[in-house]
KETIKE-885412 format. One record per atom (N, C-alpha, C): residue in three letters; residue number from 0; x, y, z. Coordinates in steps of 0.02 Angstrom, whole numbers. Each point is the difference from the previous one (the first is absolute). Layout:
BEGIN
+-----+-----+--------+--------+--------+
:   r :   k :      X :      Y :      Z :
+-----+-----+--------+--------+--------+
: ALA : NUM :      X :      Y :      Z :
...
+-----+-----+--------+--------+--------+
//
This chain:
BEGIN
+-----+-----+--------+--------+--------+
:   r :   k :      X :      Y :      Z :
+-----+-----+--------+--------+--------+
: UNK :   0 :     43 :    -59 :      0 :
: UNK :   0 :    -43 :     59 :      0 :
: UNK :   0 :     45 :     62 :      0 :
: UNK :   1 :    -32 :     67 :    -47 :
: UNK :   1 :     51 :     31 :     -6 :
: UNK :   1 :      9 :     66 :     62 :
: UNK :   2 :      8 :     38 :     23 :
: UNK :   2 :     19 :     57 :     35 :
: UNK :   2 :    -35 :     70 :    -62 :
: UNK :   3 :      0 :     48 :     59 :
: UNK :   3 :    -26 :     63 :    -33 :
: UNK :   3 :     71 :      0 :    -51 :
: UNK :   4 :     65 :     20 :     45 :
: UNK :   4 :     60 :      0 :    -33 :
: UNK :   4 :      5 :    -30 :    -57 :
: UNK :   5 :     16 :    -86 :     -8 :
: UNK :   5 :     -9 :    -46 :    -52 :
: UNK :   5 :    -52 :     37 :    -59 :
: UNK :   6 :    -80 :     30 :     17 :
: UNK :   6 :    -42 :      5 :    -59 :
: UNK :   6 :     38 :     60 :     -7 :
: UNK :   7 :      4 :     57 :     19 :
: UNK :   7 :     12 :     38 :      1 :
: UNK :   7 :     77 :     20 :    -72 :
: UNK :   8 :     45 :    -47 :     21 :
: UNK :   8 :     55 :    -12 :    -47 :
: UNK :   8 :    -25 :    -11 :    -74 :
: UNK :   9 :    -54 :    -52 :     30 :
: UNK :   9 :     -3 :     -4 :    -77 :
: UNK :   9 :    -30 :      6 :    -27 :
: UNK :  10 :    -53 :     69 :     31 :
: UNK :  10 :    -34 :     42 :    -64 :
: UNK :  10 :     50 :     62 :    -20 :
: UNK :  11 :     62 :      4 :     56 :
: UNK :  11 :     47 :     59 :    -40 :
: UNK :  11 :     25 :    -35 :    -50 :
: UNK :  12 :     39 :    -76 :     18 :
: UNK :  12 :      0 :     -8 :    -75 :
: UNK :  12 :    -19 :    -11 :    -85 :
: UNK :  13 :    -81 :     -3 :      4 :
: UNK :  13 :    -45 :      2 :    -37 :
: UNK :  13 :    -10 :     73 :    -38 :
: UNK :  14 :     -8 :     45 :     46 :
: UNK :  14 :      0 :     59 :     -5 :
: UNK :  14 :     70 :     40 :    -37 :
: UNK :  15 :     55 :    -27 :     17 :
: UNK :  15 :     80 :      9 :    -22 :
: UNK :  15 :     -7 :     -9 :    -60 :
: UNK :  16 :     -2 :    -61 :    -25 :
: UNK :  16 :      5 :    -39 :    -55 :
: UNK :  16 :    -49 :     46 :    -51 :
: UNK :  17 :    -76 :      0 :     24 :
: UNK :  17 :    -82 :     13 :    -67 :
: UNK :  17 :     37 :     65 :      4 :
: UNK :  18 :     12 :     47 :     41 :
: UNK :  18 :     29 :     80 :    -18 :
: UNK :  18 :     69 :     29 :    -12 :
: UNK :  19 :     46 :    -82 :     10 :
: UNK :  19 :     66 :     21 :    -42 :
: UNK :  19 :     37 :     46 :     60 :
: UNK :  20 :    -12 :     -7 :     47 :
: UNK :  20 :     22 :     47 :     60 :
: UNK :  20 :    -43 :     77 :      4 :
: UNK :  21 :    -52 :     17 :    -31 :
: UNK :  21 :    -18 :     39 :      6 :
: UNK :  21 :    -66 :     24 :     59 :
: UNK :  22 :    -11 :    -78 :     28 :
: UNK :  22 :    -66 :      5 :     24 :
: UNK :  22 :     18 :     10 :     78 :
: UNK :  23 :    -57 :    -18 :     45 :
: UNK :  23 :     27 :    -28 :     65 :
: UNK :  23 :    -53 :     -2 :     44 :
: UNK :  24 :    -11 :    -39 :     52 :
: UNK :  24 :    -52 :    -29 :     40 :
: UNK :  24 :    -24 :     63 :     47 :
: UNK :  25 :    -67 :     38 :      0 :
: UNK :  25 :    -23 :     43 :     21 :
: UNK :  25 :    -32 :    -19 :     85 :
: UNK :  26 :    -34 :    -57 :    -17 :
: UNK :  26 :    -49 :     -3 :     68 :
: UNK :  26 :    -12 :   -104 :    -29 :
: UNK :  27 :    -27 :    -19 :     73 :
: UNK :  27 :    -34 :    -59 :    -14 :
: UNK :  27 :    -62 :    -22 :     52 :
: UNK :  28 :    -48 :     -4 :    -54 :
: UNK :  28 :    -59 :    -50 :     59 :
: UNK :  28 :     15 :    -47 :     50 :
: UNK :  29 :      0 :    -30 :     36 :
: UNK :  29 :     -9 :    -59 :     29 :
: UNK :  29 :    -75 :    -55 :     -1 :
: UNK :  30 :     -1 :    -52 :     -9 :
: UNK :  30 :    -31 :    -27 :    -23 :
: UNK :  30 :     11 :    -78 :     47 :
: UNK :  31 :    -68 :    -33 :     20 :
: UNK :  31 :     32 :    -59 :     27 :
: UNK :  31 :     38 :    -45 :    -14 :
: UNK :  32 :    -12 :    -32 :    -99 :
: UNK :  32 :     67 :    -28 :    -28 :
: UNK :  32 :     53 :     22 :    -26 :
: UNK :  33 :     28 :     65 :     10 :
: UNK :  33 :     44 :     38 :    -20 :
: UNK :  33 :      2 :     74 :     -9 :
: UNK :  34 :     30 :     40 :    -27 :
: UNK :  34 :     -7 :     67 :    -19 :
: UNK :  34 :    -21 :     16 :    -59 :
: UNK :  35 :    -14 :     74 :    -11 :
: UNK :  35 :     -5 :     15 :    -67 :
: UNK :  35 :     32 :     92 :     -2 :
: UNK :  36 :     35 :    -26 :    -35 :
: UNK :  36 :     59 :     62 :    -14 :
: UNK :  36 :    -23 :     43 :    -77 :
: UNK :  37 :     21 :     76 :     31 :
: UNK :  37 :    -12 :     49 :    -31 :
: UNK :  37 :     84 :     40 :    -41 :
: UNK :  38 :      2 :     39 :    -52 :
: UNK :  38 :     58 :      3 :    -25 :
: UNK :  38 :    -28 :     59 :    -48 :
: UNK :  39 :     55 :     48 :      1 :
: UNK :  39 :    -13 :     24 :    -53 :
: UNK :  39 :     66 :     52 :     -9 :
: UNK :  40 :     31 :     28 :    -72 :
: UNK :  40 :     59 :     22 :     -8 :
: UNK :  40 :     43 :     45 :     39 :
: UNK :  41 :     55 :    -16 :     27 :
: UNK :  41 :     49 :     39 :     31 :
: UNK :  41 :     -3 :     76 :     17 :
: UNK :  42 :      6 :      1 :    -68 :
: UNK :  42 :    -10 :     83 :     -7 :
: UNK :  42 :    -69 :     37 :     17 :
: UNK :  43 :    -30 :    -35 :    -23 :
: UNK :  43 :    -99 :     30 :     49 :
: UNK :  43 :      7 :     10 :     61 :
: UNK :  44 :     19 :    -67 :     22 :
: UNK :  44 :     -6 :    -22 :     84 :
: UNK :  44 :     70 :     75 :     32 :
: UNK :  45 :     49 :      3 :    -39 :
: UNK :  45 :     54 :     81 :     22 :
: UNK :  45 :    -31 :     52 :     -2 :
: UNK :  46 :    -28 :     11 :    -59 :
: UNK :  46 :    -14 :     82 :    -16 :
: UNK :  46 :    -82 :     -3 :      8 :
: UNK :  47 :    -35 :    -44 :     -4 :
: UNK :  47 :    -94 :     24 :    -15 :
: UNK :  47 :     13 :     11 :    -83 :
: UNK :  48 :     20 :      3 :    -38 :
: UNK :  48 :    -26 :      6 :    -66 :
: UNK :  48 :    -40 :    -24 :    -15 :
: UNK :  49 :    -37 :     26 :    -44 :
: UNK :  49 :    -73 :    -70 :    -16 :
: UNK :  49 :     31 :    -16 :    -61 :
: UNK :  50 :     31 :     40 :    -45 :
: UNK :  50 :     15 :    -29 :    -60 :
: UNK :  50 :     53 :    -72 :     16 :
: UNK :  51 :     32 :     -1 :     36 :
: UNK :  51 :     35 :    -45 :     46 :
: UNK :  51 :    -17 :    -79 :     25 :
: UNK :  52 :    -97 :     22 :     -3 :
: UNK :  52 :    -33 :    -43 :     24 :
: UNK :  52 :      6 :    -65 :    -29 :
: UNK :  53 :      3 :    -55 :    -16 :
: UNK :  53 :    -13 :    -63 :    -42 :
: UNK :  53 :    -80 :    -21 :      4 :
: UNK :  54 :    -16 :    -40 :    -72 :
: UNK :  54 :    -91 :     -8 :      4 :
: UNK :  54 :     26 :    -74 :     -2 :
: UNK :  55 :    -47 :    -31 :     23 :
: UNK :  55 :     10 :    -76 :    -30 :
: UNK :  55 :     22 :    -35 :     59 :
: UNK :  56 :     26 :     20 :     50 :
: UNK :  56 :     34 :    -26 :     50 :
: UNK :  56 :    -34 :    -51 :     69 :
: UNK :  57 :    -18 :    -59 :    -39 :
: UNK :  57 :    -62 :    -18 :     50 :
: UNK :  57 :     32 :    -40 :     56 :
: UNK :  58 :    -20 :     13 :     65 :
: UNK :  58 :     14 :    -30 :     48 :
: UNK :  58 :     14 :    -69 :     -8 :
: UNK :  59 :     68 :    -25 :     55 :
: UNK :  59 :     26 :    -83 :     -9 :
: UNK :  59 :    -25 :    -24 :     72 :
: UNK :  60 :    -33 :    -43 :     -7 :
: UNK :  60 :    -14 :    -59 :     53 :
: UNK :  60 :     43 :    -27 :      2 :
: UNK :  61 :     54 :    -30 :     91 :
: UNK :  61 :     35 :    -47 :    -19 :
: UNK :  61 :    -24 :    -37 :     66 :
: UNK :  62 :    -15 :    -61 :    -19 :
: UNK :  62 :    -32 :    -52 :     45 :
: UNK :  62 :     47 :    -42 :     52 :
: UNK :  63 :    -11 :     17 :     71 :
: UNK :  63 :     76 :    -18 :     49 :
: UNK :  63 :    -23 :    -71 :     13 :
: UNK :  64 :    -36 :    -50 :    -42 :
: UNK :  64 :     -8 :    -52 :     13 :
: UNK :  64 :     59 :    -53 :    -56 :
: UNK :  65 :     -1 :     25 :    -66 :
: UNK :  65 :     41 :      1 :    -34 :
: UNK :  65 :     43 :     21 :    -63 :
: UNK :  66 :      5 :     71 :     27 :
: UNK :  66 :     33 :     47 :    -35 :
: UNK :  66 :    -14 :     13 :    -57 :
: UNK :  67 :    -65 :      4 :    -32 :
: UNK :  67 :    -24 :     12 :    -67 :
: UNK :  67 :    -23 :     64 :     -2 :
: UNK :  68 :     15 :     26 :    -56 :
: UNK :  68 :    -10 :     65 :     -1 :
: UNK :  68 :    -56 :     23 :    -76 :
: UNK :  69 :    -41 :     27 :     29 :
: UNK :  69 :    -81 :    -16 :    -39 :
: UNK :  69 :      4 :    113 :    -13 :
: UNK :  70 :     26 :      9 :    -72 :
: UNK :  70 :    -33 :     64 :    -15 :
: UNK :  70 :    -64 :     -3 :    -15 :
: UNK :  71 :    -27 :     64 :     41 :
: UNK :  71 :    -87 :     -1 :     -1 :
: UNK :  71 :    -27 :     36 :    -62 :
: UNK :  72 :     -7 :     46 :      8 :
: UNK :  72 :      7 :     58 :    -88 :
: UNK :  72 :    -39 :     71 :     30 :
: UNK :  73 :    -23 :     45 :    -63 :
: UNK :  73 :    -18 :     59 :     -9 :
: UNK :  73 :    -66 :     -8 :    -18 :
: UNK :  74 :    -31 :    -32 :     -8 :
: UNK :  74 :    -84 :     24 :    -20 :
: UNK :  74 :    -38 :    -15 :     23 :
: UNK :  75 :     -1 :    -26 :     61 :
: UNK :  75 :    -44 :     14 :     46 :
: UNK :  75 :     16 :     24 :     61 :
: UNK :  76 :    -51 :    -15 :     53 :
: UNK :  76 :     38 :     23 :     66 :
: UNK :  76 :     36 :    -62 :     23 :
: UNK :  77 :     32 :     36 :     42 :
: UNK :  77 :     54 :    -71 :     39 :
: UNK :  77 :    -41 :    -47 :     43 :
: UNK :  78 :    -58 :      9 :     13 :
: UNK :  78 :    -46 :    -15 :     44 :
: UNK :  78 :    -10 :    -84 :    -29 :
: UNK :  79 :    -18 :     27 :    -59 :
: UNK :  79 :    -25 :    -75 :    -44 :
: UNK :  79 :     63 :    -46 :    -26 :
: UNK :  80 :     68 :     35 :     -7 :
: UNK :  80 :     45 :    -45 :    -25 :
: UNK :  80 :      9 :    -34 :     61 :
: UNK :  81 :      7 :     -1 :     47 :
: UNK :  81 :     10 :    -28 :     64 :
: UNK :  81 :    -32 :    -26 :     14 :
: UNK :  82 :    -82 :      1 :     -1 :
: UNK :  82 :    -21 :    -58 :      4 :
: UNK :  82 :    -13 :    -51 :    -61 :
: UNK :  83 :     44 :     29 :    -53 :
: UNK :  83 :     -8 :    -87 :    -60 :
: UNK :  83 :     44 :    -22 :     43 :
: UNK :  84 :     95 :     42 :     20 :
: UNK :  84 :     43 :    -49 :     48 :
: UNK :  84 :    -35 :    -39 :     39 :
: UNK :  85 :    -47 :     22 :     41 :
: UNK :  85 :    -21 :    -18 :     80 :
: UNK :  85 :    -32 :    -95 :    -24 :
: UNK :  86 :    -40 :     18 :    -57 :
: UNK :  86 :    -55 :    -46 :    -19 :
: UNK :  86 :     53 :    -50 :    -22 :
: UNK :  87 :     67 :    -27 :      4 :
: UNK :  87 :     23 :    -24 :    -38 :
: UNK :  87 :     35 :    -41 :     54 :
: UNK :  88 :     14 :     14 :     56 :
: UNK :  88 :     36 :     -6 :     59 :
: UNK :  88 :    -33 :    -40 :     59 :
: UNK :  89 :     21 :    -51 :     16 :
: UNK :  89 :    -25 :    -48 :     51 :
: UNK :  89 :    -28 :     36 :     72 :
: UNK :  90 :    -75 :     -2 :     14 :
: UNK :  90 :    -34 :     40 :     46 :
: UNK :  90 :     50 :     16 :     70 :
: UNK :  91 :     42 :    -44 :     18 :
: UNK :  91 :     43 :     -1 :     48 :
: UNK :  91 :     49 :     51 :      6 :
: UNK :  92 :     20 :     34 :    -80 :
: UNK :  92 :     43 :     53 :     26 :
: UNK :  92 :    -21 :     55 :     -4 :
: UNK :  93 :    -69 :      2 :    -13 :
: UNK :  93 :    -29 :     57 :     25 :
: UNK :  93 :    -13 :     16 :     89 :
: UNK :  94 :     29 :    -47 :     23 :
: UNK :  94 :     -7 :     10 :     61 :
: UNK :  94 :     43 :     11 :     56 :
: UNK :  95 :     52 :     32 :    -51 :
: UNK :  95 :     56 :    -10 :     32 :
: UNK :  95 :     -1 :     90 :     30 :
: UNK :  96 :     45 :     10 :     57 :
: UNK :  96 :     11 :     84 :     10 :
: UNK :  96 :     60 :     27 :    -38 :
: UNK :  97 :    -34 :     59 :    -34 :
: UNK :  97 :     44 :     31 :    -45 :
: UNK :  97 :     59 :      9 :     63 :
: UNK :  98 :     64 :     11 :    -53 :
: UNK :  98 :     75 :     27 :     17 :
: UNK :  98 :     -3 :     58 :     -5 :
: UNK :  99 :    -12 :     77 :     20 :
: UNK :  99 :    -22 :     45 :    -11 :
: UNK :  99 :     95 :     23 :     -4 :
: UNK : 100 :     29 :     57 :    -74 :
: UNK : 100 :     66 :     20 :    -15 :
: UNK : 100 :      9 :     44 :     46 :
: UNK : 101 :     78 :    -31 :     20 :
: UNK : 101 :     32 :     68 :     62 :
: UNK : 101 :    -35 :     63 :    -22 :
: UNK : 102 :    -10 :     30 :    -60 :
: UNK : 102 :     -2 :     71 :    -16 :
: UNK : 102 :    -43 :     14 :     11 :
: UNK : 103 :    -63 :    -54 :     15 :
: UNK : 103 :    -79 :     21 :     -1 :
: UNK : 103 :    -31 :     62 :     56 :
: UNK : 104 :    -70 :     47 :     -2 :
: UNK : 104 :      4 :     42 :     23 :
: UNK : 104 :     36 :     57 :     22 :
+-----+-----+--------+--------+--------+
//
């Protein structure tokens, strides 16, 4: 099972890689089977530019049961991509208590 740390790594490296070093991990949900991490370009997240901003950038689920990492997307709300994840996932780890990230609140 993975650690906030562990998921955490490796949506920076997901994020490294899809933006070529340009991106970087903003915030993350907690979730009972894992997190779901937020990202968006370097330079936004420094200055506020909006032109700066990236579109397209849909939140990564990474599941601390076994490290799979599920991009959700952009056209709808996050509400519903999470639960196609949820619906897919053995009722049991929905019952688990979220790992809430050192950074949270």
């Amino acid at each position: 099972m993975l650690t906030y740390a562990d998921a955490k790594r490796l949506a920076d490296t997901y994020v490294d890689v899809t933006t070529r070093g340009g991106g970087a991990v903003t915030k993350a949900l907690a979730k009972p089977y894992g997190w779901v991490f937020f990202y968006n370009n370097r330079e936004f997240i420094e200055t506020g530019n909006p032109r700066k901003r990236y579109a397209g950038n849909a939140p990564i689920i990474v599941d601390r049961f076994d490290g799979e990492l599920r991009v959700t997307g952009t056209g709808g709300p996050l509400e519903g991509y999470l639960a196609e994840y949820e619906a897919t996932l053995p009722s049991a780890r929905l019952q688990f208590e979220p790992e809430e990230p050192p950074d949270a609140g």
